[in-house]
C-alpha positions in Angstrom: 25.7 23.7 -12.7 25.2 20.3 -11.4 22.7 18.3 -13.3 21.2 15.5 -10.6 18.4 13.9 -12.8 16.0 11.2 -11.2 16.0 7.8 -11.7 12.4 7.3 -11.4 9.7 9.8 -11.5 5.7 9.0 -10.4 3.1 10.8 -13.1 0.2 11.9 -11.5 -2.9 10.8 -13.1 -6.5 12.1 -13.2 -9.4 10.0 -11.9 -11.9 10.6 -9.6 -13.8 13.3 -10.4 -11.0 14.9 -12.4 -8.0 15.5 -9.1 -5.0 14.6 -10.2 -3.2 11.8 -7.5 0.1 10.0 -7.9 -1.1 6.6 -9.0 1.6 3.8 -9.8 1.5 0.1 -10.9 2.5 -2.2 -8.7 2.6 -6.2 -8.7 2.2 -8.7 -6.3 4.0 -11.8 -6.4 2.2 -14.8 -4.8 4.0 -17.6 -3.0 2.4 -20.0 -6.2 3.5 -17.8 -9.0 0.7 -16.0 -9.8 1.7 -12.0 -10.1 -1.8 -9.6 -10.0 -1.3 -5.9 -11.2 -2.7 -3.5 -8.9 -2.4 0.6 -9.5 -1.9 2.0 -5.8 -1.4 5.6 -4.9 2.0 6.4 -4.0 2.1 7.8 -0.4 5.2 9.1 0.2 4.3 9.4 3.9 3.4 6.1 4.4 5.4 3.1 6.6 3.7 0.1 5.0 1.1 -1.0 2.3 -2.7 -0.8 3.0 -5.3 -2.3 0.9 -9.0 -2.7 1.5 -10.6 -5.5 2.7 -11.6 -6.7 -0.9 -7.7 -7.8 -1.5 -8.1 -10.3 1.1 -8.2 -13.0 -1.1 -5.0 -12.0 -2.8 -3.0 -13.6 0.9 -3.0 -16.4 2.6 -1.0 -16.0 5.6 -3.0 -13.2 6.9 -3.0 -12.7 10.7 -4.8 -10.7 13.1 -3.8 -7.1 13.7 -5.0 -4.3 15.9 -4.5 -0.5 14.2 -4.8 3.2 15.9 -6.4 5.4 13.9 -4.5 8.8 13.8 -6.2 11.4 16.1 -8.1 8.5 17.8 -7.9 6.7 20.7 -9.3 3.8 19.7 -8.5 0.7 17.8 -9.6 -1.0 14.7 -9.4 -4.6 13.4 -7.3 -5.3 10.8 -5.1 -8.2 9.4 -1.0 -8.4 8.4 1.0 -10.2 6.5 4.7 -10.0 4.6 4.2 -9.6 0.8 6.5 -9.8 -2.2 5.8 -7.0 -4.8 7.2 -5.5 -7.9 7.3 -1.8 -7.9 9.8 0.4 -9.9 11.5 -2.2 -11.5 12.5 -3.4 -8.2 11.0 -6.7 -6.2 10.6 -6.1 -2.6 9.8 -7.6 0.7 7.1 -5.0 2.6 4.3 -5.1 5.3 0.9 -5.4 3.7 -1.7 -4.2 6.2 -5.4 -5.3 5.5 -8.4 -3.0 6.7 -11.1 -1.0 5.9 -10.3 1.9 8.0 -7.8 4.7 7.1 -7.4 8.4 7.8 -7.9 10.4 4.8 -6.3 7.8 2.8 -3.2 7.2 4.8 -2.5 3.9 6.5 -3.0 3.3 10.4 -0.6 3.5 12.7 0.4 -0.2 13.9 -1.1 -0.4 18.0 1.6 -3.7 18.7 
């Protein structure tokens, strides 16, 4: 039998209310230095990072960016930028989307 073992596996871990959601820990590495840990839940579904509006302060090259929500025809506000995180031993390059709107926890589908 072939034996294909994973390099990495996500624990899921219980908060809200007791469900159980795939939470990992994530860092993001600022253009001065400064690295902030930030647990995110891991969406395997999702094309780009989206935190809430409260993380704001965490960029400063933020620009404007309309979103679609999915299933709606209209848009909502939103900011982008390019961040640098640290995620699975790794350091990468992503999107990092900005807004306080989401469907059911996934991110918004880019409208530009």
């Amino acid at each position: 039998m072939v034996d294909k073992p994973f390099e990495i596996t996500v624990k899921f871990q219980q908060v809200f209310g007791g469900h159980w959601y795939p939470i990992v820990q994530t860092i993001f590495l600022r253009s001065d230095g400064t690295r902030i840990r930030l647990p995110l839940l891991f969406d395997t579904g999702a094309d780009s990072l989206v935190l809430h509006p409260d993380y704001e302060i965490m960029f400063s090259n933020l620009q404007p960016q309309k979103y679609k929500g999915i299933g709606s025809a209209g848009t909502y506000d939103g900011k982008k930028t390019m961040g640098k995180i640290e995620i699975f031993g790794r350091v990468i390059e992503c999107d990092v989307s900005v807004l306080s709107a989401s469907a059911f926890g996934r991110p918004l589908v880019n409208s530009t």
